[in-house]
Jmol script that loads the backbone (N, CA, C; Angstrom):
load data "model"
ATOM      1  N   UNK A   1       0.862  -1.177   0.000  1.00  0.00           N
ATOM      2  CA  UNK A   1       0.000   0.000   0.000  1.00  0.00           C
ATOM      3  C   UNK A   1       0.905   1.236   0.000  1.00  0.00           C
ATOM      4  N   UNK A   2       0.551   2.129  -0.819  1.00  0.00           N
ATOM      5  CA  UNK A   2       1.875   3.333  -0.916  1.00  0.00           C
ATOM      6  C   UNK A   2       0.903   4.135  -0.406  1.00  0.00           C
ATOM      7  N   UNK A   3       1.958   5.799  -0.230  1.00  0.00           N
ATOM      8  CA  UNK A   3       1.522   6.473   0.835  1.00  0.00           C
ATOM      9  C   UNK A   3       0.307   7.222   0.466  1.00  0.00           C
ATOM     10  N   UNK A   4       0.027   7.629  -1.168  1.00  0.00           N
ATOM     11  CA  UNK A   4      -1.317   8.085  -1.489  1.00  0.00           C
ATOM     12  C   UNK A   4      -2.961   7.321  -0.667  1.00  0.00           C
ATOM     13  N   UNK A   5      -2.220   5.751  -0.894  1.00  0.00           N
ATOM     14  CA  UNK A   5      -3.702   4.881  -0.943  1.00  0.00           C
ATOM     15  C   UNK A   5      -3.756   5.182   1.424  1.00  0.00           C
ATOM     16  N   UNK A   6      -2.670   5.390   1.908  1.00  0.00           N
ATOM     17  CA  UNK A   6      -2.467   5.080   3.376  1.00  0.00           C
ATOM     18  C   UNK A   6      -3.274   6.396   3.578  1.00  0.00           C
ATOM     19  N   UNK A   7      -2.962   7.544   3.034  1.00  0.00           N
ATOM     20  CA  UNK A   7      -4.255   8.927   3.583  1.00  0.00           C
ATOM     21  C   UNK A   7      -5.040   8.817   3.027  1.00  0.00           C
ATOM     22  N   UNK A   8      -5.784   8.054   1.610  1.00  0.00           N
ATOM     23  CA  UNK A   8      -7.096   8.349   1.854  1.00  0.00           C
ATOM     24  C   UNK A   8      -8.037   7.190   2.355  1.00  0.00           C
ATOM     25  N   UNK A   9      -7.223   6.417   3.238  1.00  0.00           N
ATOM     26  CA  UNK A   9      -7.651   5.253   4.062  1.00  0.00           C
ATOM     27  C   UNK A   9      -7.860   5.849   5.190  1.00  0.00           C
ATOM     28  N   UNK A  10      -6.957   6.846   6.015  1.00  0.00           N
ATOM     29  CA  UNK A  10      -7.196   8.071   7.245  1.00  0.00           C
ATOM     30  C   UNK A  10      -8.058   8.736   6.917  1.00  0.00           C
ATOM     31  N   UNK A  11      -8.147   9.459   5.094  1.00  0.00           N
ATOM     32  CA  UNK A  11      -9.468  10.387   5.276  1.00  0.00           C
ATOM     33  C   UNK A  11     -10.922   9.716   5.205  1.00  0.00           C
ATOM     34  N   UNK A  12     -10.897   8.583   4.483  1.00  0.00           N
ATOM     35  CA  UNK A  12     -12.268   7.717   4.978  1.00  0.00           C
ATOM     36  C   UNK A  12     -12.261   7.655   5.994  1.00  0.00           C
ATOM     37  N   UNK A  13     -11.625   6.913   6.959  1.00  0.00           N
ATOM     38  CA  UNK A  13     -12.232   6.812   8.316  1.00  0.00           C
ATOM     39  C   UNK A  13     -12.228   8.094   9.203  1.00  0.00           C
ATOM     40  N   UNK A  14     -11.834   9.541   8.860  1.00  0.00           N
ATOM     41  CA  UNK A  14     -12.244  10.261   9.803  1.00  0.00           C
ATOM     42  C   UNK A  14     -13.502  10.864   8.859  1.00  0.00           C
ATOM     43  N   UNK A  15     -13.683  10.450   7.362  1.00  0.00           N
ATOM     44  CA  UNK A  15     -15.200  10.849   7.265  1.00  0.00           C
ATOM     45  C   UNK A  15     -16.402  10.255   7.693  1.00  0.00           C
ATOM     46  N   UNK A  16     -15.746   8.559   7.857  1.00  0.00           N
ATOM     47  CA  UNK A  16     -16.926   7.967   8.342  1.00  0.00           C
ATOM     48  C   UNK A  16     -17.238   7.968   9.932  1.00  0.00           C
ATOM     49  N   UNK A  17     -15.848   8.471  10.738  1.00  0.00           N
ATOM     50  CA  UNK A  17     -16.562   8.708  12.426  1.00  0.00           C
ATOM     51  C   UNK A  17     -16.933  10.194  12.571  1.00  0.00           C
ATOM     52  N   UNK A  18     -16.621  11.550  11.716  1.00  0.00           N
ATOM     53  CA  UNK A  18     -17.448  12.730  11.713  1.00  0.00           C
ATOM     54  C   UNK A  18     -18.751  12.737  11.008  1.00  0.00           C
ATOM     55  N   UNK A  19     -18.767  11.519  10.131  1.00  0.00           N
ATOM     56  CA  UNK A  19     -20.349  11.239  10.125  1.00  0.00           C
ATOM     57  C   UNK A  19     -21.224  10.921  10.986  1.00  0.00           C
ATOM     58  N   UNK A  20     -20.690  10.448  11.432  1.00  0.00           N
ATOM     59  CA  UNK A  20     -21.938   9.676  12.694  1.00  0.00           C
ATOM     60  C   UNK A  20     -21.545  10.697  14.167  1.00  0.00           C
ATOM     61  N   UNK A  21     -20.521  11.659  14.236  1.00  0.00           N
ATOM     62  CA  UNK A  21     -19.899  12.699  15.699  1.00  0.00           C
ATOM     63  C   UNK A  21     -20.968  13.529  15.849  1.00  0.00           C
ATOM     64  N   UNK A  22     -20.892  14.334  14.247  1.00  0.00           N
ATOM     65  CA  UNK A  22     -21.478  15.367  14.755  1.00  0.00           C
ATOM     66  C   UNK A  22     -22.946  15.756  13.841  1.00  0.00           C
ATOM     67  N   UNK A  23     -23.785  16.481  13.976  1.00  0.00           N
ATOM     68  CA  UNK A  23     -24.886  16.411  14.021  1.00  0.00           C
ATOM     69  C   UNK A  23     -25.840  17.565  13.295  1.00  0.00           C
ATOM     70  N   UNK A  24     -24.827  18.071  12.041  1.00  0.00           N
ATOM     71  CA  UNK A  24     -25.163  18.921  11.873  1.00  0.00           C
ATOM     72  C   UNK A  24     -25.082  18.594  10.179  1.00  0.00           C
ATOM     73  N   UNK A  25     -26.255  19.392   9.258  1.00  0.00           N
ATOM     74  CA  UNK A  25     -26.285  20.180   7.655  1.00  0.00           C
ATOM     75  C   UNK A  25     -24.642  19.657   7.759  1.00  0.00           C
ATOM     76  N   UNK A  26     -23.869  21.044   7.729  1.00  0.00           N
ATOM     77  CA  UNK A  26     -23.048  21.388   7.312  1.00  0.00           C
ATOM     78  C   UNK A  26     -21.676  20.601   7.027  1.00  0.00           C
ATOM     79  N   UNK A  27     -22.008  19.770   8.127  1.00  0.00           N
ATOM     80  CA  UNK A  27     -20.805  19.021   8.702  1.00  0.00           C
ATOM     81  C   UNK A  27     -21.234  17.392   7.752  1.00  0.00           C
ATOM     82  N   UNK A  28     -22.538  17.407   7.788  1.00  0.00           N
ATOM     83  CA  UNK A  28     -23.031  16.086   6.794  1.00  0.00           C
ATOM     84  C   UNK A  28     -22.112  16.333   5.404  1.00  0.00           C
ATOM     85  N   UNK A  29     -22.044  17.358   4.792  1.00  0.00           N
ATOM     86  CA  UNK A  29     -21.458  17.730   2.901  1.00  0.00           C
ATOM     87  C   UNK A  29     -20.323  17.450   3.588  1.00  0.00           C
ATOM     88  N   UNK A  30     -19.236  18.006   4.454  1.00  0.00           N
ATOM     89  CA  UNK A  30     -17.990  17.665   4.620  1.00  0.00           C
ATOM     90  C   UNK A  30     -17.398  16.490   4.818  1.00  0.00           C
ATOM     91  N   UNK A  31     -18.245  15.749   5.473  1.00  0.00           N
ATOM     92  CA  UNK A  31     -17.891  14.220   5.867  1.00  0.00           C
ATOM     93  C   UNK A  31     -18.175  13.575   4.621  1.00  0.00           C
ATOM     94  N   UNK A  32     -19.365  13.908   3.807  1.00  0.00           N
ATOM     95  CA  UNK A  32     -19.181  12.905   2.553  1.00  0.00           C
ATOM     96  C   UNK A  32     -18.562  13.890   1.527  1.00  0.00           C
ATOM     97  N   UNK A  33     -17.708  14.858   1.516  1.00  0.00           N
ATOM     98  CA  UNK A  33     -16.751  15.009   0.681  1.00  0.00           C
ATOM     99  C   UNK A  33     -15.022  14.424   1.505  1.00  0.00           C
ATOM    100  N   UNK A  34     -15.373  14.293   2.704  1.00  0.00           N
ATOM    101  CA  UNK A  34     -14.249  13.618   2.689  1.00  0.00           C
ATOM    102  C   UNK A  34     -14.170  12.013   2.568  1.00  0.00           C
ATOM    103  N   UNK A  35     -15.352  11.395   2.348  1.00  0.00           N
ATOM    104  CA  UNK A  35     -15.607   9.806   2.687  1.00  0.00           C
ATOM    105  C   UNK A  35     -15.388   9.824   0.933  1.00  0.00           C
ATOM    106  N   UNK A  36     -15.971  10.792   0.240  1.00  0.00           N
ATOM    107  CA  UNK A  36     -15.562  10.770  -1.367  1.00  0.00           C
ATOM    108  C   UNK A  36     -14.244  10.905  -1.374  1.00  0.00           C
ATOM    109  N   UNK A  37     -13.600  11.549  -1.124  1.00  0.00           N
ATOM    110  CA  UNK A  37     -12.357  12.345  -1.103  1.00  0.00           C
ATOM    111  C   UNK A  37     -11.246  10.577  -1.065  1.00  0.00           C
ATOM    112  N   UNK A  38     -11.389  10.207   0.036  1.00  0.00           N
ATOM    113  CA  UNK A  38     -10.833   8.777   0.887  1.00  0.00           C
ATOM    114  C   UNK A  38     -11.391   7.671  -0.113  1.00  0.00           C
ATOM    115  N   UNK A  39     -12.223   7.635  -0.978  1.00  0.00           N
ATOM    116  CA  UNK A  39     -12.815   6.504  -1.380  1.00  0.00           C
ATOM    117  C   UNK A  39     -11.803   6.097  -2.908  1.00  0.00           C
ATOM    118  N   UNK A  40     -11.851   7.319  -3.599  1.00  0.00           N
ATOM    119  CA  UNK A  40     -11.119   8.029  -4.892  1.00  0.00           C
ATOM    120  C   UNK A  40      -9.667   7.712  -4.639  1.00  0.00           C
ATOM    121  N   UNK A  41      -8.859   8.661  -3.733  1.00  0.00           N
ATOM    122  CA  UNK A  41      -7.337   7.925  -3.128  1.00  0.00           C
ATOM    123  C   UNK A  41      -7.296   6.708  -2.970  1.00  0.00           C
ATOM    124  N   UNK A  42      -8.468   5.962  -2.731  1.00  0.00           N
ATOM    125  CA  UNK A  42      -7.803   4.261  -2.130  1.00  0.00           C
ATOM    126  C   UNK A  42      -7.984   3.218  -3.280  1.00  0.00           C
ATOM    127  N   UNK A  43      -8.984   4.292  -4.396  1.00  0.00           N
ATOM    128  CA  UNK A  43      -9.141   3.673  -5.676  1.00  0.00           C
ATOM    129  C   UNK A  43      -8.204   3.800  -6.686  1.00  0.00           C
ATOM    130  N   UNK A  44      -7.385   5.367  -6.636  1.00  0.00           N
ATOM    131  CA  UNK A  44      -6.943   5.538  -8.023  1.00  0.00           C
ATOM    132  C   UNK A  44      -5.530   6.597  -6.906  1.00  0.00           C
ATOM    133  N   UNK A  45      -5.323   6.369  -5.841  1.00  0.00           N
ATOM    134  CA  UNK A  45      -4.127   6.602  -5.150  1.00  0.00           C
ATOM    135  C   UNK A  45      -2.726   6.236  -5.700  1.00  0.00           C
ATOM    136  N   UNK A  46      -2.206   6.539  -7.024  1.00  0.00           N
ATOM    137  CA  UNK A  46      -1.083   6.347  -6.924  1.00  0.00           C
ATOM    138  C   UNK A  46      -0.562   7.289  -7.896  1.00  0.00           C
ATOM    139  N   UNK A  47       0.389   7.851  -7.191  1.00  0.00           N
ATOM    140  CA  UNK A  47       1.254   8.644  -7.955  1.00  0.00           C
ATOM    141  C   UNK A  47       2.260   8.251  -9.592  1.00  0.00           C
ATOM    142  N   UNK A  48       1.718   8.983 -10.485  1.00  0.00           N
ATOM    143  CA  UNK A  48       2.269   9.231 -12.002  1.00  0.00           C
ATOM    144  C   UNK A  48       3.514  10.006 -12.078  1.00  0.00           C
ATOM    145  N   UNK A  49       4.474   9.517 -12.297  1.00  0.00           N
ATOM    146  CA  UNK A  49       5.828   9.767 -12.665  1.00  0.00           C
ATOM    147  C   UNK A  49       6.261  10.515 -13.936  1.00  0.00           C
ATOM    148  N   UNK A  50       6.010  11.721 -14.219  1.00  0.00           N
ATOM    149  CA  UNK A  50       6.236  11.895 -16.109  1.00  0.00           C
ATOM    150  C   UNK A  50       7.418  11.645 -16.364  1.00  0.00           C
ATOM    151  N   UNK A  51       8.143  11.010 -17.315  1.00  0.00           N
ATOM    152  CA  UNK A  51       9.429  10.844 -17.782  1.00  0.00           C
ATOM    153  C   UNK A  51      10.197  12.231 -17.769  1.00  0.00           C
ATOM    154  N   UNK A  52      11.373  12.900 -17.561  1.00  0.00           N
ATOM    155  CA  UNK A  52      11.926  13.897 -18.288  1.00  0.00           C
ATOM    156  C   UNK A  52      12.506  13.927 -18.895  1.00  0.00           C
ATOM    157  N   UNK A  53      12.249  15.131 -19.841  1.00  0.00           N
ATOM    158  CA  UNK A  53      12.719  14.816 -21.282  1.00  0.00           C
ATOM    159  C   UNK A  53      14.047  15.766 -21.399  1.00  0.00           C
TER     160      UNK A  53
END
end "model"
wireframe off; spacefill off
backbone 0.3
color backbone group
């Protein structure tokens, strides 16, 4: 597991326990942009190297 896929494995799980913490609108869009955010990194988490030319 490289270090892209290791934070958005941290940012899922602090979207999925500020989902259920706290209790508010506002804080609901943030937690599922970060549970999106964490889902995307653990899917397509890896860093592209461009050759130099």
């Amino acid at each position: 597991m490289n270090k892209m896929r290791r934070i958005g494995l941290v940012v899922l799980i602090i979207g999925i326990i500020s989902q259920f913490a706290l209790e508010e609108a506002t804080y609901d869009f943030w937690s599922g942009a970060l549970i999106g955010g964490g889902i995307a990194l653990l899917f397509f988490g890896k860093m592209v190297k461009l050759p130099h030319k």
